[in-house]
C-alpha positions in Angstrom: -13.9 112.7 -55.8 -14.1 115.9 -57.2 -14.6 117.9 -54.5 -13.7 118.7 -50.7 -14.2 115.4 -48.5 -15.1 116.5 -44.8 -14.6 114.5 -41.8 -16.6 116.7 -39.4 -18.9 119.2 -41.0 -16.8 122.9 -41.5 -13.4 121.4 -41.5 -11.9 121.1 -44.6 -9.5 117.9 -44.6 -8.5 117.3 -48.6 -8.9 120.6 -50.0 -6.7 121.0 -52.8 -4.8 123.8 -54.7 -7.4 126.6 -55.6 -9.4 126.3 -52.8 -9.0 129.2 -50.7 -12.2 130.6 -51.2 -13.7 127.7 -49.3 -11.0 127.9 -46.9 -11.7 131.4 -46.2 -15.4 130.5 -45.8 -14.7 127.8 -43.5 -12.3 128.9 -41.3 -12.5 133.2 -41.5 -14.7 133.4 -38.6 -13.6 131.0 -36.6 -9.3 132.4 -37.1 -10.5 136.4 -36.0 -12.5 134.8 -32.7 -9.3 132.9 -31.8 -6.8 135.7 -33.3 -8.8 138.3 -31.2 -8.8 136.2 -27.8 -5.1 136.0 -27.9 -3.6 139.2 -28.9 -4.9 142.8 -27.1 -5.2 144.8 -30.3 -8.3 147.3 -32.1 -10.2 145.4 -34.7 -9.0 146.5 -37.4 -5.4 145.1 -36.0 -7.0 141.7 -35.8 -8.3 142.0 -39.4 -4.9 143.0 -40.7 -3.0 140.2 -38.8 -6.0 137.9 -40.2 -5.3 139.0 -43.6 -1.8 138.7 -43.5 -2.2 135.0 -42.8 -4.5 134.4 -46.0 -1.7 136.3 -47.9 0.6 133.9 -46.3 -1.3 130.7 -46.9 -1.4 131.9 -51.1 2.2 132.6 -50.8 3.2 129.6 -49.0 0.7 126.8 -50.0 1.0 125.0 -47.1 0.0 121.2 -46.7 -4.3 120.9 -46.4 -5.1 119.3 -43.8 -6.9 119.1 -40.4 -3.8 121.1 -38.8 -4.3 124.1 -41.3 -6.4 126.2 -39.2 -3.8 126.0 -36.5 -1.4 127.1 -39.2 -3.1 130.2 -39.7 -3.9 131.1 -36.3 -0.1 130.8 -35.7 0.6 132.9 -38.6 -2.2 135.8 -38.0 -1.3 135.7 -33.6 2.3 136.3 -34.7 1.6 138.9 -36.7 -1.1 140.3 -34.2 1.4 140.5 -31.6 4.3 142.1 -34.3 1.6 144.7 -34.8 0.4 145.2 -31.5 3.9 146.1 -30.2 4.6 148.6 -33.3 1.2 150.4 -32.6 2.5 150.8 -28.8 6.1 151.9 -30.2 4.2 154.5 -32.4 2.1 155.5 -29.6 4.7 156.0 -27.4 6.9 157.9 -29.8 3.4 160.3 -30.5 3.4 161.5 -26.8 7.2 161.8 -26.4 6.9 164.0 -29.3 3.7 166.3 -27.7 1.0 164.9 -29.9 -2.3 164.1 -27.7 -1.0 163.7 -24.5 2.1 164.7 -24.5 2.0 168.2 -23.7 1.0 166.6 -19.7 3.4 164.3 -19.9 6.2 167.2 -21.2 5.3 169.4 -18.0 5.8 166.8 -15.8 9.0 165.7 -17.2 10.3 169.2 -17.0 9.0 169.6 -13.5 10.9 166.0 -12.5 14.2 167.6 -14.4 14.3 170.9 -12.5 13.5 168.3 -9.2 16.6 166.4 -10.2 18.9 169.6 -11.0 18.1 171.3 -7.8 18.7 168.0 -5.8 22.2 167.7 -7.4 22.9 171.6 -6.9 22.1 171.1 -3.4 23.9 167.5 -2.6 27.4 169.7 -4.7 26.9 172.3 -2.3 27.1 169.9 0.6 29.8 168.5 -0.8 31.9 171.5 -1.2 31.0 171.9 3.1 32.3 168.7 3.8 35.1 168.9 1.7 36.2 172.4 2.6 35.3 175.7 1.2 37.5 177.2 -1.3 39.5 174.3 -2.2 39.7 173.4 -5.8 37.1 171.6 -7.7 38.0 167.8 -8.2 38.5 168.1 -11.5 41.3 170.4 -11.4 43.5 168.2 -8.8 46.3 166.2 -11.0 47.8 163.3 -9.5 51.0 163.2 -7.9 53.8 163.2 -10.5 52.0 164.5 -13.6 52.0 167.1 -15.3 49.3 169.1 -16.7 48.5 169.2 -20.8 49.1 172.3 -22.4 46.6 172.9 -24.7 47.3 171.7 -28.1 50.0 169.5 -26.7 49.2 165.6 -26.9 52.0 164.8 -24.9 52.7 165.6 -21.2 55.7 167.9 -20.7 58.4 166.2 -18.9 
């Protein structure tokens, strides 16, 4: 009675307290093949997200059982995905900022910008056609009955 009682051979079922070398020699494998099929990461981000599940089962202790390996496979795909979408965050943040890549992806972007200013330059200017030449710039119309700010003044002169 002393020691692990197995149901199926490699599943631990009535492992208690102190066990988690056995745990991790039962069920290591096994967790990284199913971590790595469900989350899109390097190895070493599966082996972290593995980890961090051991860590969690010592911290937690959760209930031994036959539903423990899904317990840690929850636990490590979690944090799998959680790291996944921080290494695409800093990868993203590494070419906005010119590193690798960037410096292509900088050109382009200014290209798209001067692209953009010259199309609004050009539908103004078309603007200014229609609306006729010489007239004021919308911004400078006041409505009817107002009166302009003076500068410095917070309150319209009446």
């Amino acid at each position: 009675m002393g020691g692990p009682v197995r149901k199926e051979p490699g599943v631990a079922t009535d492992l208690k307290r102190g066990d988690e070398a056995e745990l991790y020699r039962l069920h290591h494998e096994r967790l990284e093949r199913v971590v790595r099929r469900c989350v899109s990461g390097s190895h070493a981000l599966i082996e972290d997200a593995c980890s961090f599940a051991w860590l969690q089962l010592l911290a937690k202790q959760p209930e031994r059982g036959p539903d423990l390996l899904g317990w840690l496979c929850t636990v490590a795909i979690h944090e799998g995905y959680r790291l996944s979408r921080l290494e695409r965050r800093q990868d993203r943040l590494d070419v906005g900022a010119g590193r690798g890549d960037g410096v292509l992806f900088r050109a382009e972007l200014v290209e798209d910008l001067r692209a953009c200013l010259e199309r609004q330059q050009a539908a103004r200017a078309a603007l200014a056609r229609r609306s006729g030449a010489g007239s004021t710039p919308p911004r400078a119309v006041r409505a009817p009955g107002r009166r302009a700010l003076l500068s410095g003044d917070r309150r319209p002169h009446r």
